[in-house]
DSSP file (Angstrom, degrees, kcal/mol; ACC not computed):
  #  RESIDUE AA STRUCTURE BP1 BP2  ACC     N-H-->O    O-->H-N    N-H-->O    O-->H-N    TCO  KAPPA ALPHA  PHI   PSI    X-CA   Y-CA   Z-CA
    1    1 A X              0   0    0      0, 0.0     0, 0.0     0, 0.0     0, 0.0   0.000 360.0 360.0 360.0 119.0   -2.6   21.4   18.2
    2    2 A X        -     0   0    0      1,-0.1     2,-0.2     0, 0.0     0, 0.0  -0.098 360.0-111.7 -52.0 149.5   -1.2   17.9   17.6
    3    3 A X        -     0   0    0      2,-0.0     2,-0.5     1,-0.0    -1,-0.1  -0.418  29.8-143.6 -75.7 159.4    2.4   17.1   17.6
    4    4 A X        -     0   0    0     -2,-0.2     2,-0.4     2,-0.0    -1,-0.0  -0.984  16.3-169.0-107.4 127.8    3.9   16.2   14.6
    5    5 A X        +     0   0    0     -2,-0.5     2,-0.3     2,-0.0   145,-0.1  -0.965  28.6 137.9-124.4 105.8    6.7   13.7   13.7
    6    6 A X        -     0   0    0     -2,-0.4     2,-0.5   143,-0.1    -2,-0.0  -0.961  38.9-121.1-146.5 173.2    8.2   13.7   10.1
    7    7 A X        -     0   0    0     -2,-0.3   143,-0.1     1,-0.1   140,-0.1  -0.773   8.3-134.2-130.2 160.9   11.5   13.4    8.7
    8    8 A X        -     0   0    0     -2,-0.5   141,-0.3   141,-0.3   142,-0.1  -0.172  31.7-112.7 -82.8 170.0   13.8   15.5    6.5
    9    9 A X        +     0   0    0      1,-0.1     2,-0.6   140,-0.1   137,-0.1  -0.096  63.7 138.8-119.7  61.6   15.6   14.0    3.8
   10   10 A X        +     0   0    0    135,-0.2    33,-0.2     1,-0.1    32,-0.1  -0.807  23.6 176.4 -89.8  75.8   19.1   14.4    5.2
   11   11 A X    >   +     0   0    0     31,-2.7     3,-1.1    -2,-0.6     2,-0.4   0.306  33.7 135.8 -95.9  22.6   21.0   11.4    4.5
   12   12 A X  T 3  S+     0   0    0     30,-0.3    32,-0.2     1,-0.2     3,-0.1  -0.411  73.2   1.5 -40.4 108.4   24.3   12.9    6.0
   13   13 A X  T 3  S+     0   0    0     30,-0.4     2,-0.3    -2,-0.4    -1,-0.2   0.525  98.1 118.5  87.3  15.2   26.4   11.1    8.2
   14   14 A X    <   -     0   0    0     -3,-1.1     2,-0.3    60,-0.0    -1,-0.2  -0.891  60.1-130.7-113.5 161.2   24.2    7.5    8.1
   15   15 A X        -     0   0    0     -2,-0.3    59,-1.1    57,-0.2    60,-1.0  -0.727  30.1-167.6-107.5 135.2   25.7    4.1    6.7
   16   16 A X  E     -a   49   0A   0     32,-2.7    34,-2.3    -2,-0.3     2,-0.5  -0.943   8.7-151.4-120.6 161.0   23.0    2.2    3.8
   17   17 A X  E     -a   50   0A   0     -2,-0.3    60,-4.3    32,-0.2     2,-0.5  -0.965   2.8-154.9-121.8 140.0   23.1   -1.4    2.4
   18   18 A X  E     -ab  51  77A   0     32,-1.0    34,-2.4    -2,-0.5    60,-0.3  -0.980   0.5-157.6-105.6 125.2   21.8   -1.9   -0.8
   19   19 A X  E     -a   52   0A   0     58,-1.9    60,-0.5    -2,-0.5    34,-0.2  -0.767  21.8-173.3 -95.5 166.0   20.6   -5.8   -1.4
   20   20 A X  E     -a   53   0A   0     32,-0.6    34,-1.9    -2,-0.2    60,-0.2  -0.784  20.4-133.3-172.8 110.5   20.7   -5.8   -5.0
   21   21 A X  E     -a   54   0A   0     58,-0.8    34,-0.2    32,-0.2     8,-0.1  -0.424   5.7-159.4 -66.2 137.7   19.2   -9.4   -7.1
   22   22 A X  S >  S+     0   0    0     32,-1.4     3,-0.9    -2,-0.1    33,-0.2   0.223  73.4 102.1 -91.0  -1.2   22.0  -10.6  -10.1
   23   23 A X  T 3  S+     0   0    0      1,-0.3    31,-0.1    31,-0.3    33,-0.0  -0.391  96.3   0.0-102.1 169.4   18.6  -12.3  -11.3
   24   24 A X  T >> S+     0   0    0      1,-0.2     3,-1.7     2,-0.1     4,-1.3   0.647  96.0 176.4  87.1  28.1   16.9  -10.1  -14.4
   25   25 A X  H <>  +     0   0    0     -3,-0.9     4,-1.3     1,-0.2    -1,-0.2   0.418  59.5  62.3 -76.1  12.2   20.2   -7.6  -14.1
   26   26 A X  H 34 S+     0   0    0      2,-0.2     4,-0.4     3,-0.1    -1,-0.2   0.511 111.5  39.0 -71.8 -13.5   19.9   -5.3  -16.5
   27   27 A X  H <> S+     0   0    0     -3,-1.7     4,-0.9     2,-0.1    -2,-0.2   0.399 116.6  51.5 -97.3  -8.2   16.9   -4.2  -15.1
   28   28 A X  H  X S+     0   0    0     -4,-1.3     4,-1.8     1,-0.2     5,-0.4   0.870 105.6  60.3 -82.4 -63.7   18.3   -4.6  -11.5
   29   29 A X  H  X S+     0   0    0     -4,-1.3     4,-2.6     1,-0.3    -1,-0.2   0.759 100.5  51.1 -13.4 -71.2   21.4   -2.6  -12.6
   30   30 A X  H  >>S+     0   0    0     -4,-0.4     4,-1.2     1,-0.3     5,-0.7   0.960 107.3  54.6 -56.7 -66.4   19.4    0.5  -13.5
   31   31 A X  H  X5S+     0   0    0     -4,-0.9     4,-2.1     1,-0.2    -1,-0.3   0.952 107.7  56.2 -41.2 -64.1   17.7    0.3  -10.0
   32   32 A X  H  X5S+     0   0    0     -4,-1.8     4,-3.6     2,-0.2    -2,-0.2   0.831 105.1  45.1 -13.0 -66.9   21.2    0.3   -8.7
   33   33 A X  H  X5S+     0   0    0     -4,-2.6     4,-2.4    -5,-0.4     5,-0.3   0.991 108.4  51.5 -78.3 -43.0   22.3    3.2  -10.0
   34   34 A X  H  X5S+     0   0    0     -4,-1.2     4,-1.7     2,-0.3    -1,-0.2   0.901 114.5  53.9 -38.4 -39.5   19.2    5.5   -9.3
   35   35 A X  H ><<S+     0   0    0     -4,-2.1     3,-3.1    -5,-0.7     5,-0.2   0.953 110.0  48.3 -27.1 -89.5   19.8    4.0   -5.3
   36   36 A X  H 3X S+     0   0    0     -4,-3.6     4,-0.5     1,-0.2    -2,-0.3   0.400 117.0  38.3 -55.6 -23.6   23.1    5.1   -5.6
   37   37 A X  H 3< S+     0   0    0     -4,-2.4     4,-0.5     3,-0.1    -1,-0.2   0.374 107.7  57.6 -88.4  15.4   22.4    8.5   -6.8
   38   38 A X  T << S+     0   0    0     -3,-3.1    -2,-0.2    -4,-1.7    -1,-0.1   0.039 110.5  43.3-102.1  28.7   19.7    9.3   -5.0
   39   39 A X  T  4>S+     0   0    0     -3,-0.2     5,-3.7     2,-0.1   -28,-0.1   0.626 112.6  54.5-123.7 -28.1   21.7    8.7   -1.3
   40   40 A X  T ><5S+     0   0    0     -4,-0.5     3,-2.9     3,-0.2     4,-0.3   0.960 109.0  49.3 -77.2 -68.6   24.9   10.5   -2.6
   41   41 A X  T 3 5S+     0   0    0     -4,-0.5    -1,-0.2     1,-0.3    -3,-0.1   0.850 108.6  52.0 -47.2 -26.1   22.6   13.6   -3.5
   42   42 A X  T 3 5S-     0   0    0      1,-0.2   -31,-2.7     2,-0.1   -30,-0.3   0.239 132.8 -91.9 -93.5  23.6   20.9   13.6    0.0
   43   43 A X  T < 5S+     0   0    0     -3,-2.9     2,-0.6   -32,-0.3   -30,-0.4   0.273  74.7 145.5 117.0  17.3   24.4   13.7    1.5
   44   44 A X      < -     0   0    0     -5,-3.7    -1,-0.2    -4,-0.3   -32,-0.2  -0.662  47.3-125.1 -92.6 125.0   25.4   10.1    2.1
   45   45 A X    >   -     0   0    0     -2,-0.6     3,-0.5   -34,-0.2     4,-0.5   0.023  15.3-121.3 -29.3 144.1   29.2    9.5    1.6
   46   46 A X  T 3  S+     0   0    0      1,-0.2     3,-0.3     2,-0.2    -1,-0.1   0.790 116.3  59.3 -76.6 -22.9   30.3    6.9   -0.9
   47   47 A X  T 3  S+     0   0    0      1,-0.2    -1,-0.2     3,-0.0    -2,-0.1   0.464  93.0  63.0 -59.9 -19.7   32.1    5.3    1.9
   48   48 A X  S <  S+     0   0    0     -3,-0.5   -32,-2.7   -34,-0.1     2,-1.0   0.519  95.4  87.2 -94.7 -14.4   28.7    4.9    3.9
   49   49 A X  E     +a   16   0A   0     -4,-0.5     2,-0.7    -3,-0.3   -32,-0.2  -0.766  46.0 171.1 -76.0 111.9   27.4    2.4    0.8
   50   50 A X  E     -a   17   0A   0    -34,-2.3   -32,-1.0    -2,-1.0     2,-0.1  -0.801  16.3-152.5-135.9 114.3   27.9   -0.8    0.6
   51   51 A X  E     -a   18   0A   0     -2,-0.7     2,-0.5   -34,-0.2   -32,-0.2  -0.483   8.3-169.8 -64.1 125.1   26.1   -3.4   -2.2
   52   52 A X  E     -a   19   0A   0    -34,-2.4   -32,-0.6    -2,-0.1     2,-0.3  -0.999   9.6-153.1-122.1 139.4   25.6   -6.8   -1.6
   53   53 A X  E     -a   20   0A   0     -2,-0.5     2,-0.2   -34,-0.2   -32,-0.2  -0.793  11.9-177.1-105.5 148.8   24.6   -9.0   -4.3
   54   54 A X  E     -a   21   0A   0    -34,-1.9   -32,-1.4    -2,-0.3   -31,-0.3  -0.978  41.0-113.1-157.3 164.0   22.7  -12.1   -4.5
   55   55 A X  S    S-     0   0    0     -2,-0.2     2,-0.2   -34,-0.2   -34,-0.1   0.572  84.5 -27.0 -81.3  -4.6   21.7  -14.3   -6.8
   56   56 A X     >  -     0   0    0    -34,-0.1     4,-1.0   -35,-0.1     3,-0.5  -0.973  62.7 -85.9-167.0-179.5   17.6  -13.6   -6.6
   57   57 A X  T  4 S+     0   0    0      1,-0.3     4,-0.5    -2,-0.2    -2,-0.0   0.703 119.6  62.0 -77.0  -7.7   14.7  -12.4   -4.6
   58   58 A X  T  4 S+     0   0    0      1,-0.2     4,-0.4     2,-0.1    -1,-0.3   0.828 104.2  50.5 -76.3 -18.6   13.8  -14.9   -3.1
   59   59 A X  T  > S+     0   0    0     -3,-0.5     4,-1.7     1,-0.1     3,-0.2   0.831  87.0  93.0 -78.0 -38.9   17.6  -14.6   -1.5
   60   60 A X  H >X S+     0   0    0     -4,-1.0     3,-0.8     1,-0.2     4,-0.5   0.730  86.0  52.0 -35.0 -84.3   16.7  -10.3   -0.5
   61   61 A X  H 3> S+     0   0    0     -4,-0.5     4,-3.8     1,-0.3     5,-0.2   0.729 106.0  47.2 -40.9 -63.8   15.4  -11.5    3.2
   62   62 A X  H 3> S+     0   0    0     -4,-0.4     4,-1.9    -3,-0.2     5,-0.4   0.943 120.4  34.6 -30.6 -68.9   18.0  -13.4    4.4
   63   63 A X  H XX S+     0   0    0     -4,-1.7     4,-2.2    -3,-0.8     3,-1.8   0.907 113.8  61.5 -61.3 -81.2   20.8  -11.2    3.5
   64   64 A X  H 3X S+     0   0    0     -4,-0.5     4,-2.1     1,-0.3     5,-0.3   0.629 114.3  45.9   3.9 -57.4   18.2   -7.8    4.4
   65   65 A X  H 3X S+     0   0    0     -4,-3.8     4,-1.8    -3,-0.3    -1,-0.3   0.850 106.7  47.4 -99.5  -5.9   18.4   -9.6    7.7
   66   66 A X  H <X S+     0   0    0     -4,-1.9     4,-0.7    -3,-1.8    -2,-0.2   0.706 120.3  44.3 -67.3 -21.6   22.0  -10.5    8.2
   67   67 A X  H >< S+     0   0    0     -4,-2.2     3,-0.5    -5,-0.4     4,-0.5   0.960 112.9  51.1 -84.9 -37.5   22.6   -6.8    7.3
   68   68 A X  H >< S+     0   0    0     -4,-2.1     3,-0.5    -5,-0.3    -2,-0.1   0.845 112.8  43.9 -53.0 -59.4   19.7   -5.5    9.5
   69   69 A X  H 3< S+     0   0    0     -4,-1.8    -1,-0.2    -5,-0.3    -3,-0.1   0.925  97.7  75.9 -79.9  -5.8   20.8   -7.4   12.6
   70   70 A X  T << S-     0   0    0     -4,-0.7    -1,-0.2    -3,-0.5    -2,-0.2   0.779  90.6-142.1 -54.6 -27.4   25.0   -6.4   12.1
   71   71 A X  S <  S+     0   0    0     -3,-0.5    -1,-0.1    -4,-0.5    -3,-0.1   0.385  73.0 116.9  61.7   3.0   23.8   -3.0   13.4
   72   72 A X        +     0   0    0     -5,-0.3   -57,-0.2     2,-0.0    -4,-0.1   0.886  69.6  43.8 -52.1 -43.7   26.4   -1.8   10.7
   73   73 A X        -     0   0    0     -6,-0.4   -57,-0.2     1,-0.2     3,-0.1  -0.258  61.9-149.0-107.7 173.3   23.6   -0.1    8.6
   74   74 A X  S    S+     0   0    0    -59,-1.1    37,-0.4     1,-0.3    -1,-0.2   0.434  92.7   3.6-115.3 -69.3   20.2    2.5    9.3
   75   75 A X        -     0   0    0    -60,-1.0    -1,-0.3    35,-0.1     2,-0.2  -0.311  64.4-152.6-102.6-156.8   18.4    1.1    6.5
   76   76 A X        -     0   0    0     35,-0.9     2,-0.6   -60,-0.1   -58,-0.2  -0.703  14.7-150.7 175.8 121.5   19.0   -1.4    4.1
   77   77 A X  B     -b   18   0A   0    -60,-4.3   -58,-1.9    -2,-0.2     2,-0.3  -0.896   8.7-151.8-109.4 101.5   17.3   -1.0    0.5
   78   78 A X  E     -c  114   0B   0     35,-0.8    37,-2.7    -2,-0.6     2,-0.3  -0.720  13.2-177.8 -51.0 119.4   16.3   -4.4   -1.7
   79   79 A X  E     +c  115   0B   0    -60,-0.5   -58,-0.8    -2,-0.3    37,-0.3  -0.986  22.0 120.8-132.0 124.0   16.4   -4.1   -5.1
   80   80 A X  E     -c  116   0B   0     35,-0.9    37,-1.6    -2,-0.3     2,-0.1  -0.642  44.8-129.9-141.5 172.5   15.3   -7.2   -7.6
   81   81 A X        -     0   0    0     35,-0.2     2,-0.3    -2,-0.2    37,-0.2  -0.394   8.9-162.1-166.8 125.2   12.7   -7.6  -10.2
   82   82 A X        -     0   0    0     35,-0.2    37,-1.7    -2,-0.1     2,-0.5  -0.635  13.8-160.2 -34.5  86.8   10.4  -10.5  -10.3
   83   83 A X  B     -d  119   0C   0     -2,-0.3    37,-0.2    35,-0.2    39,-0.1  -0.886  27.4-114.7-120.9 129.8    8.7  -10.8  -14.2
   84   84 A X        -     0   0    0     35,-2.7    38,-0.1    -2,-0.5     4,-0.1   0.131  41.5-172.7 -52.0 141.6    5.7  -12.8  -14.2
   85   85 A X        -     0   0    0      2,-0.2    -1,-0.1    36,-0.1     5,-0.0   0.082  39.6 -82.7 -96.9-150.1    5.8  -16.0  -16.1
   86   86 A X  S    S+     0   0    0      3,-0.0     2,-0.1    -2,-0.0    -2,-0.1   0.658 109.6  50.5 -98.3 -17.1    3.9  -18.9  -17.4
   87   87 A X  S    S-     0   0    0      0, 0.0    -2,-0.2     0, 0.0     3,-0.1   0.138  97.1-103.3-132.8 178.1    4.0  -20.9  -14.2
   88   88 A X  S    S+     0   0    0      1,-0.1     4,-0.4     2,-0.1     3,-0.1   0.006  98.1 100.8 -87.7   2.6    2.9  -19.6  -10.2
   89   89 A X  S    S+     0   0    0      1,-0.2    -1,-0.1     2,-0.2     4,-0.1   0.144  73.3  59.0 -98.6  18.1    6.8  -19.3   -9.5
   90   90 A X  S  > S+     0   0    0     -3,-0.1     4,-4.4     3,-0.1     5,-0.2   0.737 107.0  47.8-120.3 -61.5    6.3  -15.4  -10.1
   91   91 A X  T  4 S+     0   0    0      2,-0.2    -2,-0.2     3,-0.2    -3,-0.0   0.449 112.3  49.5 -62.1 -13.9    3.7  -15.3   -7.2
   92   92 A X  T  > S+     0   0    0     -4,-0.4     4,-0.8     3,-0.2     5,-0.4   0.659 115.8  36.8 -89.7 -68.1    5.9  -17.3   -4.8
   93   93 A X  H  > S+     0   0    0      1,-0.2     4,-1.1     2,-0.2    -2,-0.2   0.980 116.4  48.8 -50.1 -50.4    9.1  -15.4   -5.1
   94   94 A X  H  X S+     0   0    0     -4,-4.4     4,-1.4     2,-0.2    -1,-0.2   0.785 118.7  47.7 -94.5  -0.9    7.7  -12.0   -5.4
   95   95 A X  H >> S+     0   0    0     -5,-0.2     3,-1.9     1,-0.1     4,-1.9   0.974 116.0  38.3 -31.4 -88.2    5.3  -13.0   -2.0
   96   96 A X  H 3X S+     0   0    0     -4,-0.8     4,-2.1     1,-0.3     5,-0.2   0.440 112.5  57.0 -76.1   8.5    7.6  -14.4    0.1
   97   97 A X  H 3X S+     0   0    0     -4,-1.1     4,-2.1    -5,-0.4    -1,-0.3   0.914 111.8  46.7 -71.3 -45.2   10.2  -11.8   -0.9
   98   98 A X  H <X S+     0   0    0     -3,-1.9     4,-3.1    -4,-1.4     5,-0.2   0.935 118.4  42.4 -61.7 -47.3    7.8   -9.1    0.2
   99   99 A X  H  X S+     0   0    0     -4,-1.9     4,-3.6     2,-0.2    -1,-0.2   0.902 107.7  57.1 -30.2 -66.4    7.1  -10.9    3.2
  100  100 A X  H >X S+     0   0    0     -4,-2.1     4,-1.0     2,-0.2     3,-1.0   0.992 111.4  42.5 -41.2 -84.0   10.3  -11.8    4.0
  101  101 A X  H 3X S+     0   0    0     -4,-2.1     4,-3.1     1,-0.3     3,-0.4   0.735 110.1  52.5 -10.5 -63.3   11.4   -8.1    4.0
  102  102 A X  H 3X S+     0   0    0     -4,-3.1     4,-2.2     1,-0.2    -1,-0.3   0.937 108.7  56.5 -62.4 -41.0    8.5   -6.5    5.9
  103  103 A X  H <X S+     0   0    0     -4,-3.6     4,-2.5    -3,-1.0    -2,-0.2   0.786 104.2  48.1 -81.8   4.9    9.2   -9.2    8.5
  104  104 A X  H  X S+     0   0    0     -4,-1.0     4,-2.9    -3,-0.4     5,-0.4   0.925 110.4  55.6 -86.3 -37.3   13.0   -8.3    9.1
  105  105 A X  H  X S+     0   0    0     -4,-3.1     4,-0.6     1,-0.2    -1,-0.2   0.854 118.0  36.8 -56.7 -22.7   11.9   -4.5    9.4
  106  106 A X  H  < S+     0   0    0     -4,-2.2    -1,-0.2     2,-0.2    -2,-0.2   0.989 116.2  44.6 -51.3 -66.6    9.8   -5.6   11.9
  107  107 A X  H  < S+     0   0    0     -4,-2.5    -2,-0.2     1,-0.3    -3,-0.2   0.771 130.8  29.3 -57.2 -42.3   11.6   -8.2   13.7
  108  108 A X  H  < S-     0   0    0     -4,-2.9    -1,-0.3     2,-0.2    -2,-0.2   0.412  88.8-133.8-114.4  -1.2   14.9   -5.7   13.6
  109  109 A X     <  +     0   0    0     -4,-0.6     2,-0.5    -5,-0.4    -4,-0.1   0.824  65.8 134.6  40.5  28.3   13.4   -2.2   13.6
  110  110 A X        -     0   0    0     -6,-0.4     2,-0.4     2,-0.0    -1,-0.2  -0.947  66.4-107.1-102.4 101.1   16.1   -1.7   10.9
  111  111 A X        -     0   0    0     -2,-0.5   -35,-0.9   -37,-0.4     2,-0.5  -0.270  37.5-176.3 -26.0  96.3   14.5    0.2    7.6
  112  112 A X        -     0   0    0     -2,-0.4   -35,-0.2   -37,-0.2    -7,-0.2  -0.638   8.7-158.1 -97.8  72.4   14.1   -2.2    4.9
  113  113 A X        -     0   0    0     -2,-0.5     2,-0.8   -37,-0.2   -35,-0.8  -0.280  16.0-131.8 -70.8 138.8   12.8   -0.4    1.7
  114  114 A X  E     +c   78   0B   0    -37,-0.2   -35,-0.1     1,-0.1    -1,-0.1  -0.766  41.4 152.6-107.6 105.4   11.2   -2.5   -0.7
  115  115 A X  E     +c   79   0B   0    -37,-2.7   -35,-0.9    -2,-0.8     2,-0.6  -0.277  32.4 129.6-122.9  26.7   12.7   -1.9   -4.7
  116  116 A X  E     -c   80   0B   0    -37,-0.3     2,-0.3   -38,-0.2   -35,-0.2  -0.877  56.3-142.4 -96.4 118.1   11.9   -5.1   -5.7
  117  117 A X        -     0   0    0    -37,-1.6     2,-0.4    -2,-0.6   -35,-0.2  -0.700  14.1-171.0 -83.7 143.4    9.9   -4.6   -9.1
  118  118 A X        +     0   0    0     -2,-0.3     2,-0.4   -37,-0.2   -35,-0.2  -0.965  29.4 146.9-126.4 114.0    7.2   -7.2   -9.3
  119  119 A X  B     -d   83   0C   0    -37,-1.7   -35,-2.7    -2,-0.4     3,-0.1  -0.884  54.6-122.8-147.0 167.1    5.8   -6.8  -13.2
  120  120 A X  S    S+     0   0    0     -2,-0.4     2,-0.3     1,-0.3    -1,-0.1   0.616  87.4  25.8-102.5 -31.5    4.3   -8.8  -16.0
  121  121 A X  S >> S-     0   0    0      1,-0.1     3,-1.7   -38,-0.0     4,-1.4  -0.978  70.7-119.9-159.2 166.7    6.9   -8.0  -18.7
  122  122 A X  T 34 S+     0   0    0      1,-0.3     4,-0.2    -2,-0.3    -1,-0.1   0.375 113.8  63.6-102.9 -11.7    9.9   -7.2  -19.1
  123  123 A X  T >> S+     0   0    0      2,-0.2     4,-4.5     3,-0.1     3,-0.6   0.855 104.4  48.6 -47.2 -72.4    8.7   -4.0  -20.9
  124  124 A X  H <> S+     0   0    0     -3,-1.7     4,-1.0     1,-0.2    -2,-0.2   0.995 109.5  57.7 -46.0 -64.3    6.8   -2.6  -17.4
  125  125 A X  H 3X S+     0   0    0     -4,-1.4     4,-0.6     1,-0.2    -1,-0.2   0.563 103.8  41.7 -77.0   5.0    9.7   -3.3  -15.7
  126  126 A X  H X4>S+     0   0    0     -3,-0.6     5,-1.1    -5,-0.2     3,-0.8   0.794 106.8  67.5 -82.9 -50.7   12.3   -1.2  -17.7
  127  127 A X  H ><>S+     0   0    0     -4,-4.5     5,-2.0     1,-0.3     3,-1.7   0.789 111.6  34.6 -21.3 -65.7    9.5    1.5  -17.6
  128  128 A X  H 3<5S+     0   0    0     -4,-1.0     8,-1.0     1,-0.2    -1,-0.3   0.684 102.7  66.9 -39.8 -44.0   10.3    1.5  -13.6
  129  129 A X  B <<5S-E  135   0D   0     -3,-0.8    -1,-0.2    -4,-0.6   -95,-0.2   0.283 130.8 -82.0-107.3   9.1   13.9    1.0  -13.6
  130  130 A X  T X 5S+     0   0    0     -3,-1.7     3,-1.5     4,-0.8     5,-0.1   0.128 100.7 112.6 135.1 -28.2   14.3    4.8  -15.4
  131  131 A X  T 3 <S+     0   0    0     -5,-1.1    -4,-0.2     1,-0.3    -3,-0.1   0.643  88.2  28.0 -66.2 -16.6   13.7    4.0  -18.9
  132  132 A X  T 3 <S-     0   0    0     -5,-2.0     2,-0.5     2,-0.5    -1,-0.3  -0.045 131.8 -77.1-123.9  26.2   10.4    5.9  -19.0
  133  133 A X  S <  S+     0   0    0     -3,-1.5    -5,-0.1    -6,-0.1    -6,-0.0  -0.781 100.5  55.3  88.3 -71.6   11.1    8.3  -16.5
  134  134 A X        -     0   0    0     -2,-0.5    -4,-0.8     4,-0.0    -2,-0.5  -0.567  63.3-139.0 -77.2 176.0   11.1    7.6  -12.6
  135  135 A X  B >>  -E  129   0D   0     -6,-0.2     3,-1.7    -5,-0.1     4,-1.6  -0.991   7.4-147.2-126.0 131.7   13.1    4.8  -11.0
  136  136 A X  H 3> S+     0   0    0     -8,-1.0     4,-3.0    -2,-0.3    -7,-0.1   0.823 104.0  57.0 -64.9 -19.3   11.7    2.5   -8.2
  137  137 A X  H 34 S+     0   0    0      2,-0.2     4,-0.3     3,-0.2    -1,-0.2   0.535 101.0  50.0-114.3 -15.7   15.2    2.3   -6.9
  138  138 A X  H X> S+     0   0    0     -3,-1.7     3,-2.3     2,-0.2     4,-1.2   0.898 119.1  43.8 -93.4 -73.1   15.6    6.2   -6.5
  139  139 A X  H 3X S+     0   0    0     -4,-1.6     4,-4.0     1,-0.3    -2,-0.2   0.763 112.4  52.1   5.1 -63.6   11.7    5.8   -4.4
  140  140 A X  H 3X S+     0   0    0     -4,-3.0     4,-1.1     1,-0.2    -1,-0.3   0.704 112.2  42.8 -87.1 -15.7   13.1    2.8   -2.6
  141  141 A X  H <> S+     0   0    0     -3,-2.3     4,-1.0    -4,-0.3    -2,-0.2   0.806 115.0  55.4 -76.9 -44.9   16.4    5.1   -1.5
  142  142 A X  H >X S+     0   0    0     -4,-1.2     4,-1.6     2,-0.2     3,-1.4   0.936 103.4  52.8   9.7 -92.5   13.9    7.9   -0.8
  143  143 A X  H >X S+     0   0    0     -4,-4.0     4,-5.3     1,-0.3     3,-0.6   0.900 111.0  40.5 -57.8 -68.0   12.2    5.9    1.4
  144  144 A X  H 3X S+     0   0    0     -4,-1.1     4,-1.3     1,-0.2    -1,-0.3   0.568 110.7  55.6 -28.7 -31.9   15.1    4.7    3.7
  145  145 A X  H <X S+     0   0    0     -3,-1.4     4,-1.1    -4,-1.0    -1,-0.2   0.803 116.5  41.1 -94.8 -18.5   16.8    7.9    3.9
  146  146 A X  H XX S+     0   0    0     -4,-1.6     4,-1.8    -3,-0.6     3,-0.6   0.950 113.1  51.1 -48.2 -81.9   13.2    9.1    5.2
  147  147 A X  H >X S+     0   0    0     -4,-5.3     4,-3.0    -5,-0.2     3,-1.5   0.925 110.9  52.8 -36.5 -53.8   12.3    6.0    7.5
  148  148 A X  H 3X S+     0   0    0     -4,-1.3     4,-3.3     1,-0.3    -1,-0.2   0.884 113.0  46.0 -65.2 -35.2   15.8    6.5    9.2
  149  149 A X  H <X S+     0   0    0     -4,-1.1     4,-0.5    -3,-0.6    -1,-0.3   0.709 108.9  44.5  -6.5 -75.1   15.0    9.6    9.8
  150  150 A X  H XX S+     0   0    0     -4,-1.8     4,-2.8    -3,-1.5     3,-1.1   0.884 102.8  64.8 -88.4 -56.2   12.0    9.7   11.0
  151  151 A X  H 3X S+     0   0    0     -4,-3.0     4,-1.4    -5,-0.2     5,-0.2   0.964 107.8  61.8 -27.0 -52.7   12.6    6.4   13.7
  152  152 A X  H 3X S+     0   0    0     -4,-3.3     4,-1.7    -5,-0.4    -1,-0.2   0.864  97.5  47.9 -19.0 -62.6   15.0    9.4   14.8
  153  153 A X  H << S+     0   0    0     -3,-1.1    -2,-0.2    -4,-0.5    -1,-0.2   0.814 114.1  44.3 -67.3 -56.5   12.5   11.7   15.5
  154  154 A X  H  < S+     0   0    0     -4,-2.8    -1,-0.2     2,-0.2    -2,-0.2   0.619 105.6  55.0 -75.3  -3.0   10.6    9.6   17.4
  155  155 A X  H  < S+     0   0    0     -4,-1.4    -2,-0.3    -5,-0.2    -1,-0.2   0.875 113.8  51.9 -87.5 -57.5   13.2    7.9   19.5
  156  156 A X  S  < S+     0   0    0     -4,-1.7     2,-0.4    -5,-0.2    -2,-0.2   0.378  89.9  92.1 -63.0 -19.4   14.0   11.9   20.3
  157  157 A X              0   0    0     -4,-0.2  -152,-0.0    -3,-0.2     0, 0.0  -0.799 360.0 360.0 -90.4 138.4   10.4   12.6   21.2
  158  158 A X              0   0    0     -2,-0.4    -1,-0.2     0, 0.0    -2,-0.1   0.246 360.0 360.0 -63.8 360.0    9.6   12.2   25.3
């Protein structure tokens, strides 16, 4: 029988960063708070959160990886949303934001969950952020308290 490796959704006693875009923030807002109350239910402390804002998405990587390489945090969750325009600037920001992201989780082996909604109107992207039932931002908290988790598990396996 193969082993298995998964992780529980215990987020007791680990520190998370939330990157969190001012750009399109009422919809960013919403993401926030689903974050923030999906890490408190899974046991993370209110003292183990800490928000940083910035002014867009294209900005998430940078910071993602000055919080990523502090070693302060286990994950670190970006949350933005990108709504497509008349122009290509929609397809360059919400790229290289995804890009960016995936490569500091690489680069740092630091969980970066990716809550940046990427949508065509402004409509979709309330849908996501709770207004039509889930929230990407409760997913993208999910996801982090998971990853860290699971990076555990395997660091624990011989």
């Amino acid at each position: 029988m193969p082993k298995s490796i998964a992780g529980d959704l215990t987020g007791s006693g680990r520190r998370f960063a939330i990157a969190a875009t001012r750009f399109n923030g009422a919809i960013v807002e919403q993401l926030v708070a689903g974050a923030l109350d999906c890490l408190i239910r899974h046991g993370v402390k209110d003292g183990d959160i800490t928000v940083v804002r910035v002014p867009g998405a294209w900005e998430l990587p940078l910071v993602a990886k000055a919080l990523a390489e502090s070693r302060a945090y286990d994950a670190v969750i970006a949350l933005g949303c990108v709504i497509r325009g008349e122009t290509p600037h929609f397809d360059y920001v919400a790229g290289e934001a995804a890009k960016g992201l995936s490569a500091v989780a690489l680069a740092s082996g630091v969980p970066v969950a990716f809550g940046v909604l990427t949508t065509d109107t402004t409509e979709q992207a309330a849908a996501r952020a709770g207004l039509k039932g889930g929230n990407k931002g409760v997913d993208a908290a999910i996801s982090a308290v998971e990853m860290v988790q699971v990076l555990a598990a395997i660091a624990r396996k011989p």
